[in-house]
DSSP file (Angstrom, degrees, kcal/mol; ACC not computed):
  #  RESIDUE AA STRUCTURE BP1 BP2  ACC     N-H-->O    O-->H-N    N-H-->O    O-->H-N    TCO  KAPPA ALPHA  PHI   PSI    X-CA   Y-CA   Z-CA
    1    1 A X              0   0    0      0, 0.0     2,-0.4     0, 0.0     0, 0.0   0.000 360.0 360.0 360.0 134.0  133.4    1.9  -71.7
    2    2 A X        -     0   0    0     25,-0.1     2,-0.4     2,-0.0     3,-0.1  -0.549 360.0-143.0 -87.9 128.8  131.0   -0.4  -70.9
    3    3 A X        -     0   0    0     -2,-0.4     4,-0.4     1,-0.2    24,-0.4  -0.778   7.8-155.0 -94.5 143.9  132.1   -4.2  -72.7
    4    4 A X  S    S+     0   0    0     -2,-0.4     3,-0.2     2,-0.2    -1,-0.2   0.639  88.9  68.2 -84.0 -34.7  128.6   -5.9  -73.9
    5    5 A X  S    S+     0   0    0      1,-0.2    -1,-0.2    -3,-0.1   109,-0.1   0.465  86.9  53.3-101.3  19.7  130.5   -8.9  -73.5
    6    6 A X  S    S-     0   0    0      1,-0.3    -1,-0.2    -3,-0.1     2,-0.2   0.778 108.0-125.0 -79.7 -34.8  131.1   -9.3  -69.9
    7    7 A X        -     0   0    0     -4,-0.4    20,-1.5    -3,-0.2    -1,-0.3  -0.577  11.9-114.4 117.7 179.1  127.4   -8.9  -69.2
    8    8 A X  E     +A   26   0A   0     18,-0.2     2,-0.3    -2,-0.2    18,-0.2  -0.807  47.4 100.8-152.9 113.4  125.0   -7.0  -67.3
    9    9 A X  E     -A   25   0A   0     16,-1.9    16,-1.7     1,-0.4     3,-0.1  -0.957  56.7 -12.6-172.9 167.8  122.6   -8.1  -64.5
   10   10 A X        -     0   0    0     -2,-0.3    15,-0.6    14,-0.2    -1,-0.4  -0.057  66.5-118.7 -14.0 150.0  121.3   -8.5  -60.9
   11   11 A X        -     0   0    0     12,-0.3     2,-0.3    13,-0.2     3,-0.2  -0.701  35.8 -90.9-100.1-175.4  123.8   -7.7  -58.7
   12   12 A X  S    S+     0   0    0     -2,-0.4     2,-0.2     2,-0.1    25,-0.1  -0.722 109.1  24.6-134.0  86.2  124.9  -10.3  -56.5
   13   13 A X  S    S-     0   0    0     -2,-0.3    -1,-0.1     0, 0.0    -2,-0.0   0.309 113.8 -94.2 -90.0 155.7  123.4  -10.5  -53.6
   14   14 A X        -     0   0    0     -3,-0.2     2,-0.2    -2,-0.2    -2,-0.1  -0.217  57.4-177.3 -58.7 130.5  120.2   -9.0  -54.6
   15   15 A X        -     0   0    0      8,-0.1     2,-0.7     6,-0.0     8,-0.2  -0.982  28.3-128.6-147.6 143.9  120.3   -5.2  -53.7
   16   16 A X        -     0   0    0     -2,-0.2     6,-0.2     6,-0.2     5,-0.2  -0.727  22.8-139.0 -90.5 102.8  118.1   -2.5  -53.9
   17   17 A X    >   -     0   0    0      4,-2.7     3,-4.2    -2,-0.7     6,-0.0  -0.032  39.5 -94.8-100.8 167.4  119.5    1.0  -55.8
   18   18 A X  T 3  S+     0   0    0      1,-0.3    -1,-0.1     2,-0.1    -2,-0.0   0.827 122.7  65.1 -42.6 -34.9  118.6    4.6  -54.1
   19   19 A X  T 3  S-     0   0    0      1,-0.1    -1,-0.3     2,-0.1     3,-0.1   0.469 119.7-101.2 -98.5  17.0  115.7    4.7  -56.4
   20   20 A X  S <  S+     0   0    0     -3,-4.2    -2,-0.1     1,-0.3    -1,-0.1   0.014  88.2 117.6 132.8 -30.2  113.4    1.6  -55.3
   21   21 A X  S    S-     0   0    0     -5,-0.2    -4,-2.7     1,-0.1    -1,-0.3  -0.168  74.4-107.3 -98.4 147.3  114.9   -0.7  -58.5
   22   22 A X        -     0   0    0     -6,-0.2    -5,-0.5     1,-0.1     2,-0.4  -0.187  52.4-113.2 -55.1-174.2  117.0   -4.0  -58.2
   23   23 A X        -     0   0    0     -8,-0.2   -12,-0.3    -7,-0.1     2,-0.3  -0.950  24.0-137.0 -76.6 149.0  120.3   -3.0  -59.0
   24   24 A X        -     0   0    0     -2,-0.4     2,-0.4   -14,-0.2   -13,-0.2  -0.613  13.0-176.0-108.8 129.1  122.6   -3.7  -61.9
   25   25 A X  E     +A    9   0A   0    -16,-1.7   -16,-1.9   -15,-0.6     2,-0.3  -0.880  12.1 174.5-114.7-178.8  126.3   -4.6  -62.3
   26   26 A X  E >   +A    8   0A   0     -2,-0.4     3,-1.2   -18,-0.2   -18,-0.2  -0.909  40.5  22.9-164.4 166.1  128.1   -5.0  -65.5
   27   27 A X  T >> S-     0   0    0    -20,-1.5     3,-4.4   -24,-0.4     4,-0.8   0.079 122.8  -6.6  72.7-149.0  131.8   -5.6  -66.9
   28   28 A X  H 3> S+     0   0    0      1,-0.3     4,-1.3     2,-0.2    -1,-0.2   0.423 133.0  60.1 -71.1   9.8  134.3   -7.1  -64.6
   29   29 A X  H <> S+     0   0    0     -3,-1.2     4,-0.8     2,-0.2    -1,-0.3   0.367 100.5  51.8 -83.6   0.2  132.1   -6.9  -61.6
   30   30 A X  H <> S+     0   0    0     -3,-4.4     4,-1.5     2,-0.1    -2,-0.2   0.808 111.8  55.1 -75.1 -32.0  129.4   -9.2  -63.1
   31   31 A X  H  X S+     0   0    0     -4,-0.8     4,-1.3     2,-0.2     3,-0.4   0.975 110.0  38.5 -19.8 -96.0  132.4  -11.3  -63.7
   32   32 A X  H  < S+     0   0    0     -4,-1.3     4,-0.5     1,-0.2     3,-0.2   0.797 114.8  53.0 -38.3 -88.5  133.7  -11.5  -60.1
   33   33 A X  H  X S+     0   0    0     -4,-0.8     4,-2.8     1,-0.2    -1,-0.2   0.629 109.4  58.1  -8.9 -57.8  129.7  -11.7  -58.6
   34   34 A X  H  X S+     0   0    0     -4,-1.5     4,-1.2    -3,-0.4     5,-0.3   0.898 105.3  50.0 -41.4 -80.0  129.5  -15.0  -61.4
   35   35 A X  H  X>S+     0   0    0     -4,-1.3     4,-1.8    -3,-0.2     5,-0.6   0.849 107.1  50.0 -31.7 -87.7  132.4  -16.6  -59.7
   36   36 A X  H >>5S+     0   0    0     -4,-0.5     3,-3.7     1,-0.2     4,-1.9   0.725 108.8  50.6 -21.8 -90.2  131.1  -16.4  -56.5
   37   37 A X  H 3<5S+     0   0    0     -4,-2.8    -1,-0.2     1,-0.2    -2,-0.2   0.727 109.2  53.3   4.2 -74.8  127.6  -17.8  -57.5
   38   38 A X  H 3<5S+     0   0    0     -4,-1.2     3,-0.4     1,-0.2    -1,-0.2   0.727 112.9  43.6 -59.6 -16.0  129.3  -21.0  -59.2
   39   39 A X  H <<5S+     0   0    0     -3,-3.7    18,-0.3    -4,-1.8    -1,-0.2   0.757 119.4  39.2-118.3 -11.2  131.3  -21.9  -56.1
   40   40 A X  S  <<S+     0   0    0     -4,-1.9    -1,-0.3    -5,-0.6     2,-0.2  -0.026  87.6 100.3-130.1  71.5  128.7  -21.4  -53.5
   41   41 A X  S    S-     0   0    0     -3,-0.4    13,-1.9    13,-0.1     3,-0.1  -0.971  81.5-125.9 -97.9  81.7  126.3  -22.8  -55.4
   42   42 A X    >   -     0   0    0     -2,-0.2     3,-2.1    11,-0.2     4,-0.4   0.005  34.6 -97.8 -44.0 129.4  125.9  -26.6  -53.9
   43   43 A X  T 3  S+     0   0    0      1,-0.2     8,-0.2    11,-0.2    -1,-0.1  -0.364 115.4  15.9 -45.6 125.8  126.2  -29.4  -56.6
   44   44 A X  T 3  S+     0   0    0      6,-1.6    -1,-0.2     5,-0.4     7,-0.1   0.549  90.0 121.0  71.5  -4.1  122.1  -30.2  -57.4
   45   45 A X    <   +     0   0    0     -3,-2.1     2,-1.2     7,-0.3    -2,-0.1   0.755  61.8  66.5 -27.7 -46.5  120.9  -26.9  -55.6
   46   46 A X  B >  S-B   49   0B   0      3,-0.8     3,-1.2    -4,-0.4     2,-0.6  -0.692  75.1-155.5-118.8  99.7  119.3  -25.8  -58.8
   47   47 A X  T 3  S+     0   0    0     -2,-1.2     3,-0.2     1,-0.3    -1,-0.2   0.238  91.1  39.4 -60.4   7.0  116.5  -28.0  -59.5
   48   48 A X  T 3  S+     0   0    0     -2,-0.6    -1,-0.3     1,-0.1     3,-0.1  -0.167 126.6  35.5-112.0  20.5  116.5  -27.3  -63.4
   49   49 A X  B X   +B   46   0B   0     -3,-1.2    -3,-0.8    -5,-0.1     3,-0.7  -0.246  69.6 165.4-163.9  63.0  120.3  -27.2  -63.8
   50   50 A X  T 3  S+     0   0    0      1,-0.2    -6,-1.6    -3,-0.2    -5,-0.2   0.838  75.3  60.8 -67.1 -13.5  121.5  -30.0  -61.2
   51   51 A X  T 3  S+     0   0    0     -5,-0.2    -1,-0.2    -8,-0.2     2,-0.1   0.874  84.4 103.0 -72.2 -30.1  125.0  -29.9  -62.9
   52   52 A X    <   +     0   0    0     -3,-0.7     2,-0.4    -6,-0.2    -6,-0.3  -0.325  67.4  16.8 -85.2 140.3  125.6  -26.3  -62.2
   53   53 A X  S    S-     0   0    0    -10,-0.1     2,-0.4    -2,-0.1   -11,-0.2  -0.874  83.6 -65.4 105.0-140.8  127.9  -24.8  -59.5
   54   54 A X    >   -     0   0    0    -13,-1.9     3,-1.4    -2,-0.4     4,-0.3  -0.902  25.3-111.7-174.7 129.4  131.0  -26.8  -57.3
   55   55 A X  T >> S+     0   0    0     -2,-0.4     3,-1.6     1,-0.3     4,-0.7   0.396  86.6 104.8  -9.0 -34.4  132.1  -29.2  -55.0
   56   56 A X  H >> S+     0   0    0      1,-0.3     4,-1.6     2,-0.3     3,-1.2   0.747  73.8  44.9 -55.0 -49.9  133.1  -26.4  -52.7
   57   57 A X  H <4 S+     0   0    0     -3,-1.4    -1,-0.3   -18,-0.3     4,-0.3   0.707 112.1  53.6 -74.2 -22.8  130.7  -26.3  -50.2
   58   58 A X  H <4 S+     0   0    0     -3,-1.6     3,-0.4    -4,-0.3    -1,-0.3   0.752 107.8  50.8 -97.2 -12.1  130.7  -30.0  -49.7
   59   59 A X  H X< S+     0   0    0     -3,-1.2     3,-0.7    -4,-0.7    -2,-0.2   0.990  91.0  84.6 -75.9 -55.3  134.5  -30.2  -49.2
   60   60 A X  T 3< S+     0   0    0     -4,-1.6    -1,-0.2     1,-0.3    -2,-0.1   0.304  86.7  44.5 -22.3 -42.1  134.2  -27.6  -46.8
   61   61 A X  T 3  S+     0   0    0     -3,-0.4    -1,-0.3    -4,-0.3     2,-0.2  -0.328  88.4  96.1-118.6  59.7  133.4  -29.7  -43.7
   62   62 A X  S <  S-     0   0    0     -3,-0.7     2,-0.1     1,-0.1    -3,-0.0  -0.685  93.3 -52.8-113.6-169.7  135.6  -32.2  -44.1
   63   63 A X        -     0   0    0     -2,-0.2     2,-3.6     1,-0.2     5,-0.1  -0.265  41.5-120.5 -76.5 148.3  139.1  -32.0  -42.2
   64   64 A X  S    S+     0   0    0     -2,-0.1     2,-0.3     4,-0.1    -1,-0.2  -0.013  71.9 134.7 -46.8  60.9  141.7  -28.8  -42.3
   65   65 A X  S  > S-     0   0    0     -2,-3.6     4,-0.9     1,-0.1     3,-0.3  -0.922  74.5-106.2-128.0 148.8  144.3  -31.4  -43.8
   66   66 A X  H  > S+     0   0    0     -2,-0.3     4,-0.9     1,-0.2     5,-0.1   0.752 119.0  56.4 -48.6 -13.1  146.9  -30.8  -47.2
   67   67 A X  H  > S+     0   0    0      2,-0.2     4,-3.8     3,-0.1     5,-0.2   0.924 103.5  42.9 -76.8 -59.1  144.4  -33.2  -49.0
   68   68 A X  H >> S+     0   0    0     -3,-0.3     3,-5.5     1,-0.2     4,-0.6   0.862 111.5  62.3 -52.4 -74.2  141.3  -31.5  -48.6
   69   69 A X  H 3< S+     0   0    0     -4,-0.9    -1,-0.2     1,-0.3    -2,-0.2   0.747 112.0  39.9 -12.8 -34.0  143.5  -28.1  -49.5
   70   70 A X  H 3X S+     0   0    0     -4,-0.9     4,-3.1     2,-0.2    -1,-0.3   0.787 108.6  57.0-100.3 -17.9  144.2  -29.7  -52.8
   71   71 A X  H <X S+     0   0    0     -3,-5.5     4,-1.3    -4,-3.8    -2,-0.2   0.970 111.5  40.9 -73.0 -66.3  141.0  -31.1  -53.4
   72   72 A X  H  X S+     0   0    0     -4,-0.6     4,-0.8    -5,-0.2    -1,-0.2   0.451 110.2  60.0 -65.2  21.4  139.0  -27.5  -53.1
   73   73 A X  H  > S+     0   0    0     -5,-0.3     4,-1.9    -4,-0.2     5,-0.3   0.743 114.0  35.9-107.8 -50.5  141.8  -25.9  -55.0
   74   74 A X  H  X S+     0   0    0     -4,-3.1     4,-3.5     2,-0.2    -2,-0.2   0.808 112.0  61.3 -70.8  -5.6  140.9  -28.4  -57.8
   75   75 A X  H  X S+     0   0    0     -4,-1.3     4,-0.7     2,-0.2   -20,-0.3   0.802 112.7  38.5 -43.1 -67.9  137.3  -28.2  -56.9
   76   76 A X  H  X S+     0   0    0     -4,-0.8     4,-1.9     2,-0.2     3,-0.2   0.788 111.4  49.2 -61.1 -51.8  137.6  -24.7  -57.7
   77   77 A X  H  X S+     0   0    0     -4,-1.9     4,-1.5     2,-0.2    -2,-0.2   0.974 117.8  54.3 -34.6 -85.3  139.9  -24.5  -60.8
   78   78 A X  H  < S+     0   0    0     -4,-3.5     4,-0.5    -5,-0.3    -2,-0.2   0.742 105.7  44.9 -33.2 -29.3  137.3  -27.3  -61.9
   79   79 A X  H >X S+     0   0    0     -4,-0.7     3,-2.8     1,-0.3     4,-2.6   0.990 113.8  46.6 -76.8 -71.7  134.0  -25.6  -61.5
   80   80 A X  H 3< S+     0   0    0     -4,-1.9    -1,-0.3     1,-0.3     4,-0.2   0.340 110.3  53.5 -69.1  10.7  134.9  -22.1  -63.1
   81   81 A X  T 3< S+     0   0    0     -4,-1.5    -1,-0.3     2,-0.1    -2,-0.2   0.441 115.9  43.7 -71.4 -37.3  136.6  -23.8  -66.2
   82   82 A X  T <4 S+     0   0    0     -3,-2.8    -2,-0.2    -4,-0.5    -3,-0.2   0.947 134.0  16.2 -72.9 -57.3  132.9  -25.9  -66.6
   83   83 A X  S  < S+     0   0    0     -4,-2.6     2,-1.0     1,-0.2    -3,-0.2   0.887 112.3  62.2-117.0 -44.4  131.0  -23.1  -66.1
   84   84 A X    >   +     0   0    0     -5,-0.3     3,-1.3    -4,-0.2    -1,-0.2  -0.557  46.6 171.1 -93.9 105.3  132.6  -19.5  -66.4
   85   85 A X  T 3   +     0   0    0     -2,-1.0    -1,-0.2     1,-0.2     3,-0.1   0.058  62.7  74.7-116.8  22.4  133.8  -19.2  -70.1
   86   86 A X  T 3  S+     0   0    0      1,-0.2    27,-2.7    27,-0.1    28,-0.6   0.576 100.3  37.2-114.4  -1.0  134.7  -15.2  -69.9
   87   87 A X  E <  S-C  112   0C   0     -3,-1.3     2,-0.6    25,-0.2    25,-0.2  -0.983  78.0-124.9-131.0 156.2  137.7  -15.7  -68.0
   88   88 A X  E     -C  111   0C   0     23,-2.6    23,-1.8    -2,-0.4     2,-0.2  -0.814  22.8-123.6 -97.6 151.8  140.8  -18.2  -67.8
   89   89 A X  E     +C  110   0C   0     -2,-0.6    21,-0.2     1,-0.2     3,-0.1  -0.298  41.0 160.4 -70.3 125.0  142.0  -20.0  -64.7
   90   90 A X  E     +     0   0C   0     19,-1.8     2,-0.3     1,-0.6    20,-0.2   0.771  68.5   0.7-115.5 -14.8  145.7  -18.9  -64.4
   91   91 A X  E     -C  109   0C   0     18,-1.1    18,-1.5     2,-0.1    -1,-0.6  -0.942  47.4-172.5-175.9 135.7  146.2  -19.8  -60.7
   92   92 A X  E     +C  108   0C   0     -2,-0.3     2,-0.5    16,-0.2    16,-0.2  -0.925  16.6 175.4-149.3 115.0  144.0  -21.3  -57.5
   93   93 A X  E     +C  107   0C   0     14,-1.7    14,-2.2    -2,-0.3     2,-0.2  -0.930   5.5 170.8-116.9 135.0  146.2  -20.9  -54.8
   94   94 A X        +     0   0    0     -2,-0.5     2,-0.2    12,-0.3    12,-0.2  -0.853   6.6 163.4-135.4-178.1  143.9  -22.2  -51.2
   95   95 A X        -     0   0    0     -2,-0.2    10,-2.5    10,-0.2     2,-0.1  -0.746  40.3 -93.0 155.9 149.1  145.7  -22.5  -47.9
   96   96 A X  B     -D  104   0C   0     -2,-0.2     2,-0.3     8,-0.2     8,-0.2  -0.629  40.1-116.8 -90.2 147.2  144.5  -22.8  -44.0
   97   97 A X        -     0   0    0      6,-1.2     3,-0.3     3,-0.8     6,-0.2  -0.534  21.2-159.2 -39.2 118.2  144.3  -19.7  -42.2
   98   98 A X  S    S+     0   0    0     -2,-0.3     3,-0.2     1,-0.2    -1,-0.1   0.796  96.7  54.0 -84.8  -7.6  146.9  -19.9  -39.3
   99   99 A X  S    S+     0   0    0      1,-0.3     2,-0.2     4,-0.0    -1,-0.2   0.633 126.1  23.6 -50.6 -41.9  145.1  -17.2  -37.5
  100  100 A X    >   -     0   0    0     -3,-0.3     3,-1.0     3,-0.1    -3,-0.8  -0.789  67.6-162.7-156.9 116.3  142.1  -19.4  -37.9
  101  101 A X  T 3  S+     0   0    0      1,-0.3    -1,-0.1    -3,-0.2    -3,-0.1   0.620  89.7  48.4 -85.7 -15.1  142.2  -23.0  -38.4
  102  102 A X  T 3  S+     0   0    0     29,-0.2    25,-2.6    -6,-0.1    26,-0.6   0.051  98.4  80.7-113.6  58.6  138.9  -23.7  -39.6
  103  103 A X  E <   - E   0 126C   0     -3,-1.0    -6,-1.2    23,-0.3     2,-0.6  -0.987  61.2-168.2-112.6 102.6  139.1  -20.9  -42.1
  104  104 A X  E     -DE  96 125C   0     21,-4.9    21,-3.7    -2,-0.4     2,-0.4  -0.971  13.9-146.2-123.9 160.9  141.0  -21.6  -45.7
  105  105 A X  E     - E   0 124C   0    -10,-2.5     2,-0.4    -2,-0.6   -10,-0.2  -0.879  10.5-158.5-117.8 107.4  141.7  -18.8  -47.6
  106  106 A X  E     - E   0 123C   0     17,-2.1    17,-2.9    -2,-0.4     2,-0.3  -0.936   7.1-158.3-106.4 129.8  141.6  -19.3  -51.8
  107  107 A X  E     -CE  93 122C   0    -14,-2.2   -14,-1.7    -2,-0.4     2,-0.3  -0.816   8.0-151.1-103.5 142.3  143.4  -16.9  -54.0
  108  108 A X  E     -CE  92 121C   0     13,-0.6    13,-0.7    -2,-0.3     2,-0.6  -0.909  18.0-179.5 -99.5 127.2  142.5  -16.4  -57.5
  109  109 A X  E     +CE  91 120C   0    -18,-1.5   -19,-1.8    -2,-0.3   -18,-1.1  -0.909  22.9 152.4-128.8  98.8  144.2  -15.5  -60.2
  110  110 A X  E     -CE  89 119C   0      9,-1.8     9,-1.8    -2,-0.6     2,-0.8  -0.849  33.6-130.5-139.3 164.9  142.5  -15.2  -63.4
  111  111 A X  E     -CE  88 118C   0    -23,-1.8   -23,-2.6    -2,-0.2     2,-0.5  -0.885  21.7-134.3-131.5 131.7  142.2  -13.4  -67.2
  112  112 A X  E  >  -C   87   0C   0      5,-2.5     4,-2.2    -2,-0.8     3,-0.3  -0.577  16.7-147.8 -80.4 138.5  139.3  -12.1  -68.5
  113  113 A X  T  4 S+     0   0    0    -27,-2.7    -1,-0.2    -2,-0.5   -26,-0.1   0.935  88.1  69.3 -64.4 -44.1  139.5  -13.6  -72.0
  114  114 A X  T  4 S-     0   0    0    -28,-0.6    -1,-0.2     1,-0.2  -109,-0.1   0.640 126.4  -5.8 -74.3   0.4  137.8  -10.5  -73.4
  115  115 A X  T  4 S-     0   0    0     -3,-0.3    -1,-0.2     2,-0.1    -2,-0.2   0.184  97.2-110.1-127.8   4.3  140.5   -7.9  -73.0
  116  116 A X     <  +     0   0    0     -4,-2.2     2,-0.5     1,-0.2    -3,-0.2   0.932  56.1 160.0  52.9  42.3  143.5   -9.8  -70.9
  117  117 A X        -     0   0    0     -5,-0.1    -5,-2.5     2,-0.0     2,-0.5  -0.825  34.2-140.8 -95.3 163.9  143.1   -8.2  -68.1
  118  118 A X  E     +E  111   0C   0     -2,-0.5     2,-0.3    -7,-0.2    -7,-0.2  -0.817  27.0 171.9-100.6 134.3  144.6  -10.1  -65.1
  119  119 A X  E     -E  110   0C   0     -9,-1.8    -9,-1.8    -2,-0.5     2,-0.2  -0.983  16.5-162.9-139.5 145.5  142.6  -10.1  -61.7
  120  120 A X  E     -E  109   0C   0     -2,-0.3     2,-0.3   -11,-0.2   -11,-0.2  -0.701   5.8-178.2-118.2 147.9  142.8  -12.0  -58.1
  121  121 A X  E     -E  108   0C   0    -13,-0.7     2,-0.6    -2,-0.2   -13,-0.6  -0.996  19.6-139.7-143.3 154.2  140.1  -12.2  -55.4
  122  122 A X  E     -E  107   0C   0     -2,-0.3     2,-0.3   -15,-0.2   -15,-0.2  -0.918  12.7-156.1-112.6 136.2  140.8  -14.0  -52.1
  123  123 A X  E     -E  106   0C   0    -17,-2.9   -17,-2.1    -2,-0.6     2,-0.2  -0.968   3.4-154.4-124.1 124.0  138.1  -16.0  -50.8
  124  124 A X  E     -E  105   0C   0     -2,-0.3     2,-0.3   -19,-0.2   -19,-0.3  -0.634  23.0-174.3 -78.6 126.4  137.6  -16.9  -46.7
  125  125 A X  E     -E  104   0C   0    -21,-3.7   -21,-4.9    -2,-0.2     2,-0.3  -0.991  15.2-140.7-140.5 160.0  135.9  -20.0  -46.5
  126  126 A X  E     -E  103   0C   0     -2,-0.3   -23,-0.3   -23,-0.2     3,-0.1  -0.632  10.5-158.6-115.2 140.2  134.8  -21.4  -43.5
  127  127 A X  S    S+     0   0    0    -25,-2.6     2,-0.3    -2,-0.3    -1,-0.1   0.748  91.2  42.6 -65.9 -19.6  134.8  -25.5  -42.3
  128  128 A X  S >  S-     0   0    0    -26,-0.6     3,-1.5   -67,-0.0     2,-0.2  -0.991  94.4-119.7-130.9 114.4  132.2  -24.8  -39.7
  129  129 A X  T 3  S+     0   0    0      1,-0.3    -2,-0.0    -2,-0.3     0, 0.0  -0.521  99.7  16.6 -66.1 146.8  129.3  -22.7  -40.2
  130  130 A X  T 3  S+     0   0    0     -2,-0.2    -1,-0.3     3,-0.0    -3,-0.0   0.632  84.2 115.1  78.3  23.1  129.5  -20.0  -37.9
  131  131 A X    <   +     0   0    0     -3,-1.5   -29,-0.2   -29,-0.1    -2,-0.1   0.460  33.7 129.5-101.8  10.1  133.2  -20.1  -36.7
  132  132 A X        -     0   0    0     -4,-0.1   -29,-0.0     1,-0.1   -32,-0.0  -0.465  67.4-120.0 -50.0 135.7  134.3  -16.6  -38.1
  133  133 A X              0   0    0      1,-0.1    -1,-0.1    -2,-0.0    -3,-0.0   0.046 360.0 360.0 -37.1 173.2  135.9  -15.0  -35.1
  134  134 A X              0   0    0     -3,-0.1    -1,-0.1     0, 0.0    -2,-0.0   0.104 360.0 360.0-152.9 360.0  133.9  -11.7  -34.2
């Protein structure tokens, strides 16, 4: 059953459905898609809404060291607390890849307010543009 109060929208990144027409998510994948936005969304990116979005992207190339870890973990925590008001933050777990050191790796752990349900997403984010492995 579709909840009215999760939303409905764009998806995210902009996609095109079989029949020509943007395409739509809704419920707790408009949800997820949000998050994403707000945290790579550069502070002052969005020239009518300079407030909106998170630190993330500028911590990102500073160094792989426990400080910075703790900085984008509050970074993060901070940003969706400002800005996403359909879930609460229950856990922002970040940590360097050891596989790949200019990778860290953010868990989240959150509850959508309008039913309690609990959901995680892991996010790779990179210090360097273009250092994913291939």
């Amino acid at each position: 059953m579709l909840r009215k109060e999760l939303g409905r929208g764009w998806t995210f990144p902009i996609q095109i459905d079989r029949q020509g027409r943007f395409a739509f998510s809704q419920g707790q994948q408009k949800v997820a898609e949000s998050i994403r936005v707000i945290l790579e969304t550069r502070l002052g990116e969005r020239v009518m809404r300079s407030r909106f979005g998170s630190e993330v992207p500028a911590i990102l190339f500073e160094p792989a060291t426990s400080s910075t870890v703790d900085r984008l973990a509050a970074a993060i925590r901070s940003a969706l607390v400002r800005w996403e008001a359909r879930i609460d933050v229950l856990d922002v777990d970040v940590a360097v890849d050891s596989a790949t050191p200019s990778r860290f790796v953010a868990s989240l752990t959150y509850r959508l307010r309008e039913n309690n349900a609990l959901l995680n997403q892991v996010y790779p984010f990179y210090l360097r543009e273009g250092s994913e492995d291939q």
